[in-house]
ZABA-136546 format. One record per atom (N, C-alpha, C): x, y negated, z. Coordinates in steps of 0.001 Angstrom, whole numbers, padded with zeros to 6 digits, always signed. Example, Ala and Ser with C-alpha at 12.3 -4.5 7.8 and 13.67 -1.06 7.14 Angstrom:
+013190+005690+007800+012300+004500+007800+013200+003300+007800+012850+002250+007080+013670+001060+007140+012900-000030+007870
***
This chain:
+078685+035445-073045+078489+034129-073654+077204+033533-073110+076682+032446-072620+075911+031926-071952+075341+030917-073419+073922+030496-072552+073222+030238-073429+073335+029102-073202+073237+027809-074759+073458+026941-075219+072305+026061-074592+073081+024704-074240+072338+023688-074065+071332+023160-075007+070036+023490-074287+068192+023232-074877+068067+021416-075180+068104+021169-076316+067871+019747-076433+066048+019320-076045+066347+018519-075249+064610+018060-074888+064189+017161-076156+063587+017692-076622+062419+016703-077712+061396+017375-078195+060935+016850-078567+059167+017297-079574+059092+018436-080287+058622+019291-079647+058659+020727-080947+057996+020501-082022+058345+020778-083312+057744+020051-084357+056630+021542-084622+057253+022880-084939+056512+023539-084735+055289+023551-084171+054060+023562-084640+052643+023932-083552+052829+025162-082938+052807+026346-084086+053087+027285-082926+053700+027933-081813+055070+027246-082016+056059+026883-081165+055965+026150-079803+055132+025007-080062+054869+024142-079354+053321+024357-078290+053042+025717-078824+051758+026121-078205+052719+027226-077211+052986+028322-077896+053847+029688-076996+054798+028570-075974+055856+027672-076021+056602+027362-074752+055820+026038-074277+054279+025714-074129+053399+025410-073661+053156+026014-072515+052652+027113-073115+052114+028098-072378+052868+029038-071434+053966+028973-071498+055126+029618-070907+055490+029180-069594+055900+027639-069860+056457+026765-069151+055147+026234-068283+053897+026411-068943+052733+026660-067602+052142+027486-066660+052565+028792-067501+052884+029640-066478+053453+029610-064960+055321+029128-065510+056271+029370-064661+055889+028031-063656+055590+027018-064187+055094+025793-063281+054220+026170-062165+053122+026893-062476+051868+027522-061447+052511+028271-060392+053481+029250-061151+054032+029645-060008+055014+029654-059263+055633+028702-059982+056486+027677-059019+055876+027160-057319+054764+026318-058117+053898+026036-056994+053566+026385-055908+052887+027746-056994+052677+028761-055308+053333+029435-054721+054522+029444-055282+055626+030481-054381+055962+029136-053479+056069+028017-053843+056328+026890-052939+055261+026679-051905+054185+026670-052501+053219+026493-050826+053189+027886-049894+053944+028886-050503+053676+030100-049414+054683+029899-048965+055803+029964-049402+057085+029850-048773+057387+029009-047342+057287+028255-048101+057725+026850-047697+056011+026168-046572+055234+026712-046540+054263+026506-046264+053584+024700-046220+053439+024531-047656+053673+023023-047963+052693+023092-048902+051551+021570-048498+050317+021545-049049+050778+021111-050857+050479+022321-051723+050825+021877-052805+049819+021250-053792+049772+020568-054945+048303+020097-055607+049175+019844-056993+048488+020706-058339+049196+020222-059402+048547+020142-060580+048689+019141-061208+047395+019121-062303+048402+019125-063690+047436+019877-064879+048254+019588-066072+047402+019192-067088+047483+018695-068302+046645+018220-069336+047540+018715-070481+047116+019408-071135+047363+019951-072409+047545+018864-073145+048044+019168-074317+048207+018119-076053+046476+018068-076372+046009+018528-076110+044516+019071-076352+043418+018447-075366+043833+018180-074380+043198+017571-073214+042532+018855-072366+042862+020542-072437+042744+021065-071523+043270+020872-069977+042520+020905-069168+043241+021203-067954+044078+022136-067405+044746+022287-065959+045004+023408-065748+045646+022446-064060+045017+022901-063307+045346+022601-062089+045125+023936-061197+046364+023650-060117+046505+024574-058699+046759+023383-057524+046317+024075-056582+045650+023413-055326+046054+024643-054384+046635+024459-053564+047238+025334-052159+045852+025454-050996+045014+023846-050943+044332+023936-050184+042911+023702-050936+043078+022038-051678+042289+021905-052983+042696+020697-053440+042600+020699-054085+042799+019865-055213+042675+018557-054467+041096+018156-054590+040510+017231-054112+040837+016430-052820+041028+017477-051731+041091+016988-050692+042936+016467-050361+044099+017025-051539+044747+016840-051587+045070+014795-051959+044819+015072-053158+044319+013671-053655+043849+012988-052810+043215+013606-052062+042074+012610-050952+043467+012030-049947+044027+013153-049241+045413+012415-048602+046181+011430-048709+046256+012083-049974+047720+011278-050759+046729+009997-050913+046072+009535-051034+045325+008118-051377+045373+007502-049624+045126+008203-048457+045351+007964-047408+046806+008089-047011+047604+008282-047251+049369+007664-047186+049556+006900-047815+049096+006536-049376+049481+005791-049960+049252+003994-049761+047999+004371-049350+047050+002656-049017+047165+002399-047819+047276+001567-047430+047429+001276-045603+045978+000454-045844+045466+000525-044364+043685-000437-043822+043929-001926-044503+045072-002230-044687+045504-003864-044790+045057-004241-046364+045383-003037-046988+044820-002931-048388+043920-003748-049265+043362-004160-049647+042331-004990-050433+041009-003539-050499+039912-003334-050054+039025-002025-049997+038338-001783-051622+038377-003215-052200+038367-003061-053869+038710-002072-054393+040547-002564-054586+041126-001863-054971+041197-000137-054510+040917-000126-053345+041127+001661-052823+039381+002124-053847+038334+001249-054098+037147+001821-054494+037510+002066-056377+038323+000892-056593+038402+001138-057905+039000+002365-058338+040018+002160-057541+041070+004002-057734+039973+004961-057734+039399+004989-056804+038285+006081-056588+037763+006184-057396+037048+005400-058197+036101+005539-059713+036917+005921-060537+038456+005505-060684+039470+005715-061707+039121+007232-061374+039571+007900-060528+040256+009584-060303+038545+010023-060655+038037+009906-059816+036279+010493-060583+035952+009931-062045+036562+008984-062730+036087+009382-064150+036805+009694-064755+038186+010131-064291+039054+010812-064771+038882+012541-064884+038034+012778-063952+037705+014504-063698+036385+014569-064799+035499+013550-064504+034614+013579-065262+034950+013699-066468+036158+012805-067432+036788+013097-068354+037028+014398-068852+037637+014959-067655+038403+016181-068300+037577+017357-068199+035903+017089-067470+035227+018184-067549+034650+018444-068554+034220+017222-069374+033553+016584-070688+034587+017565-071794+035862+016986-071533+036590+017626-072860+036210+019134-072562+036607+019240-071437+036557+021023-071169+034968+021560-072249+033891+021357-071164+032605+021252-071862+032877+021281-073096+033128+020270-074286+033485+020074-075846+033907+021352-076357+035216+021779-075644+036283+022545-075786+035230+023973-076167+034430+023996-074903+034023+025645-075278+032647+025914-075686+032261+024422-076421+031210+024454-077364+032013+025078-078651+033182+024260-078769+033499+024337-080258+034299+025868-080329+034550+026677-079150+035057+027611-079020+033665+028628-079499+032933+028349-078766+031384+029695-079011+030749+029306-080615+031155+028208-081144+030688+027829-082209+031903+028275-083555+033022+028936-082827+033792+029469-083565+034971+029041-084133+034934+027772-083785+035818+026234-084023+037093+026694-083172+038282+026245-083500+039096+026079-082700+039786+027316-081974+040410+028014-082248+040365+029501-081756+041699+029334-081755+042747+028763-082508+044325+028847-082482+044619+029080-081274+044632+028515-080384+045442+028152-079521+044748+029448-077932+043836+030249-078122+043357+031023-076911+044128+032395-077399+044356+032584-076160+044829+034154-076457+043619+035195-076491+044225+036618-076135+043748+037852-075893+042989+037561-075070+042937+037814-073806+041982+037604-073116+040909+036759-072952+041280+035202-073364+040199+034172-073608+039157+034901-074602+039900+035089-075493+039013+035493-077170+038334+036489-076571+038546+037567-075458+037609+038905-074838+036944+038102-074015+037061+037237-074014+036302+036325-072201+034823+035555-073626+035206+035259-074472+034550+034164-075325+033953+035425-076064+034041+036540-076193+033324+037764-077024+032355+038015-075916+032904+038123-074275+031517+039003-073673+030387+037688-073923+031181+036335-073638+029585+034820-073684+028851+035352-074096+029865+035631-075977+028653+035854-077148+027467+036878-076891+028237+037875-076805+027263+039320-076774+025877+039077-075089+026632+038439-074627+025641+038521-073780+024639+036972-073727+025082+036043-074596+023936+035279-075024+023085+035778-076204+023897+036309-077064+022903+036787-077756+021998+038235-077234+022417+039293-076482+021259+039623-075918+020241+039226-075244+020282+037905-074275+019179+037385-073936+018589+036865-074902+018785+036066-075981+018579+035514-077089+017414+036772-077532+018054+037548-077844+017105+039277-078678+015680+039013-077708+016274+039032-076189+015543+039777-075207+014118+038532-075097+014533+037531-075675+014041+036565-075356+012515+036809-076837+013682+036865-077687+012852+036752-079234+011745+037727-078838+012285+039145-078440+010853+040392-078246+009988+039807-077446+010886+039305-076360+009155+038707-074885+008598+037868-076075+008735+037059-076699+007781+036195-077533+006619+036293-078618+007464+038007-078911+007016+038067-080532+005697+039141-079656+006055+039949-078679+005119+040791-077840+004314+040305-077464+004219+039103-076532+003419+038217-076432+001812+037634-077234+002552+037124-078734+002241+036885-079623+001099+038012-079876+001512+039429-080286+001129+040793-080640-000370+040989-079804+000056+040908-078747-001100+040417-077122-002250+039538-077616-001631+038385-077890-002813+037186-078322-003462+037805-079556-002953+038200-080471-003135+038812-081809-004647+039553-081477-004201+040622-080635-004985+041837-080517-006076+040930-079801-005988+040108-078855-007193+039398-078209-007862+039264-078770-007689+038186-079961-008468+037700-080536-009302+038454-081616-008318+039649-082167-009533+040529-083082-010441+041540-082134-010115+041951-080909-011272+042227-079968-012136+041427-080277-012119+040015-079470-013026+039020-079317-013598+038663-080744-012977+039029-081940-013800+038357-083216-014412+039737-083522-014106+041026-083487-014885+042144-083755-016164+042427-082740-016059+041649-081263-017507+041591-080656-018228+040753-080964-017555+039711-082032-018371+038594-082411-019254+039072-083354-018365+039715-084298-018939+040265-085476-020127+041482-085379-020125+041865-084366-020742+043108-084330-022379+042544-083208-022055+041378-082583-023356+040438-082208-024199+039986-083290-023056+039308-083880-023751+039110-085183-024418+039765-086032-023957+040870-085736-024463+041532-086889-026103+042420-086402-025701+042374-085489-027295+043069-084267-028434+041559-084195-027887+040817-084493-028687+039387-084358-029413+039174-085990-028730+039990-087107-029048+039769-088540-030050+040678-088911-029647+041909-087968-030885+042901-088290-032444+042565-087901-032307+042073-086249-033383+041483-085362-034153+040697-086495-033498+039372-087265-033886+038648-087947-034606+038603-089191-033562+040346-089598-034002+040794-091041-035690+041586-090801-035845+042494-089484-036791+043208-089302-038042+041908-088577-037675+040697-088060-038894+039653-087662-039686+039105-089530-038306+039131-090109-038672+038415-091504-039247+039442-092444-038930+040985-092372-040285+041690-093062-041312+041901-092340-041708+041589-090971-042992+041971-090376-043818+040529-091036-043038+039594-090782-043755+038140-091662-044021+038766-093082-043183+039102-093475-043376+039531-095012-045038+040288-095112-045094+041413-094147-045944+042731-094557-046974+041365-094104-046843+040899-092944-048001+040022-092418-048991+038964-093694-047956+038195-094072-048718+037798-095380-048589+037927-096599-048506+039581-096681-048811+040351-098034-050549+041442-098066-050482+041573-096274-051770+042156-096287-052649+040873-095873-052415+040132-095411-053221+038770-095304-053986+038375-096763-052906+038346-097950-053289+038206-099288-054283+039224-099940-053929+040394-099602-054800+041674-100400-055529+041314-099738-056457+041142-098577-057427+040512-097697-058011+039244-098259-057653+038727-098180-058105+037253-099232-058500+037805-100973-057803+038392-101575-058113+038960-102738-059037+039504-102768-059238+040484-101797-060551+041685-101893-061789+040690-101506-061987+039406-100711-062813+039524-100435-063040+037599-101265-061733+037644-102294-062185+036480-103004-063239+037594-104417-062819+038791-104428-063360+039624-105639-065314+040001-105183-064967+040055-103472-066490+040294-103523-067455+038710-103721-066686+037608-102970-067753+037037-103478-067804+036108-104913-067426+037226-105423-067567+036442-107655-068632+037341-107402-068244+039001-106922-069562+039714-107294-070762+039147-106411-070950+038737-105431-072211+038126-105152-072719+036980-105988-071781+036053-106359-072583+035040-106673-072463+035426-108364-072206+035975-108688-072518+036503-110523-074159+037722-110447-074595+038257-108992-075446+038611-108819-076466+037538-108919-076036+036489-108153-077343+035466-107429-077753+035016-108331-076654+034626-109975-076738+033924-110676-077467+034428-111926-078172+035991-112198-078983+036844-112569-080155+036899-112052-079933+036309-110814-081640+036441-110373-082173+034833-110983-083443+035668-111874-083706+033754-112212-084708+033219-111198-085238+033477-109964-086086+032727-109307-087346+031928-109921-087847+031350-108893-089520+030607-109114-089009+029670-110011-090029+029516-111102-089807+028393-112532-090980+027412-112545-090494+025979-112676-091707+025470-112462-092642+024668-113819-093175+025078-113932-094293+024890-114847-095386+023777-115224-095040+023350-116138-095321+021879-116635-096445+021564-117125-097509+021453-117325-098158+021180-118698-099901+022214-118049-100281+022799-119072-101218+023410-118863-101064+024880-119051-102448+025459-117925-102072+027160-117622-102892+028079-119389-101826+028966-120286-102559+029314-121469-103436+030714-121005-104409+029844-121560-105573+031390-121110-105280+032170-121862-105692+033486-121651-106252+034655-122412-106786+035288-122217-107927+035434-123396-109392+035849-122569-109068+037123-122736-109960+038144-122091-109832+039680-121776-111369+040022-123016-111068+041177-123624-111846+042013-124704-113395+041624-123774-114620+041458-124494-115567+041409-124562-115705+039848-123854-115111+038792-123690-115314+037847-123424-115556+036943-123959-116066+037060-125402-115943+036503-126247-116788+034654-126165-117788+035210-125602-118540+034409-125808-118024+033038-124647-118032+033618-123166-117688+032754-122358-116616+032031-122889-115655+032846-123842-114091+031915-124251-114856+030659-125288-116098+031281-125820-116625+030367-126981-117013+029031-126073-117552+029027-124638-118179+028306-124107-117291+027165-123688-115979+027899-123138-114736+027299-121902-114409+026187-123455-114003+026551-124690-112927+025680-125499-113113+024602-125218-114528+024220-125404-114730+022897-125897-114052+022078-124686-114346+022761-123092-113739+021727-121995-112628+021865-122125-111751+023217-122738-110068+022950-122568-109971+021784-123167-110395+021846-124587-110257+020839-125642-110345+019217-124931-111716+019463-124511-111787+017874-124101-110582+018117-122640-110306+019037-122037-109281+018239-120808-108042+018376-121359-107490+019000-122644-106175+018245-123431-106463+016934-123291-107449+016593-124333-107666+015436-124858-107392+014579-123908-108129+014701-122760-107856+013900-121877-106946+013174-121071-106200+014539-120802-104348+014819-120347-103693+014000-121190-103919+014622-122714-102896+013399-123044-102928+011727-123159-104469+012077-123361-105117+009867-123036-104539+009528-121936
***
């Protein structure tokens, strides 16, 4: 019994519509290339997914294929516009589809979007990971080691600071007691010799010195003088008298 006529339309299924996707891109590729070996015929074939993946084969390349076919297609008589506009068309058309690509396997490493890759993609998208994130690791240690480096610098450099300092505090401490002893025996020096001179001048000030004497000198006559003292009065008398006139 032979197999029943395949109606062409829209697989409503996704997953359906992903597996004879993928099938029928297969058998297309190598369609191709059994056709350019065979047949030895420049082949060039591009595909665009529901998704906007690519998937092109090229016998010789791609590019230079395209490049031909734009040279059979246009004759010199052409308008050169138009052959430049095409040209920007097909280059922002690649540009297009490198962009989606690009998108595609952001949102793939970001974990997004995974339905549709098989086995091997998903092992192809596991080694990225593991091996971005080991540079990632490898990256974090050079930094944090680094860091560790500067770390240690700087408490070298602040423990020779500290230890200058600290030879600079002693210097300072031993200049500031020699000042100290300096004018503490300076003082006992001044003391001792503010104490001797109270004692000189509390001496000087005991000595009573020459007194000067006012008035008249009082006699006193000496034993058996009697008479001469009888003689002298009368002139003391009269040179009071006089003194005080």
């Amino acid at each position: 019994m032979g197999r029943g006529r395949v109606e062409l339309k829209r697989i409503e299924n996704k997953i359906n519509r992903q597996v004879t996707f993928s099938k029928r891109r297969n058998g297309l590729l190598k369609k191709a290339y059994e056709l350019s070996v065979l047949c030895d015929a420049e082949v060039a074939l591009i595909i665009f997914s529901s998704r906007g993946k690519l998937y092109e084969f090229g016998s010789a390349s791609v590019t230079k294929t395209l490049e031909r076919y734009q040279r059979c297609c246009y004759t010199p008589q052409e308008n050169s516009i138009e052959r430049e506009t095409q040209s920007w068309y097909l280059e922002a058309t690649k540009l297009k589809a490198k962009y989606e690509s690009l998108q595609r396997t952001q949102r793939h490493l970001l974990g997004e979007d995974l339905g549709p890759l098989n086995v091997k993609e998903l092992q192809n998208l596991e080694k990225q990971l593991e091996g971005a994130l080991a540079l990632a690791r490898q990256r974090k240690q050079q930094i944090l080691t680094e860091q560790m480096e500067d770390l240690r610098k700087k408490e070298r450099h602040l423990g020779d600071l500290n230890r200058h300092l600290k030879l600079k505090l002693e210097a300072e401490g031993q200049n500031l007691k020699a000042i100290q002893d300096y004018w503490n025996s300076g003082a006992a020096d001044e003391s001792s010799n503010f104490h001797l001179h109270r004692a000189q001048s509390s001496q000087m000030d005991c000595d009573p010195g020459p007194v000067l004497q006012i008035g008249y000198h009082h006699y006193v006559p000496a034993e058996g003088s009697s008479v001469s003292a009888s003689k002298s009065m009368p002139d003391e008398t009269n040179f009071f008298q006089g003194w005080i006139l």
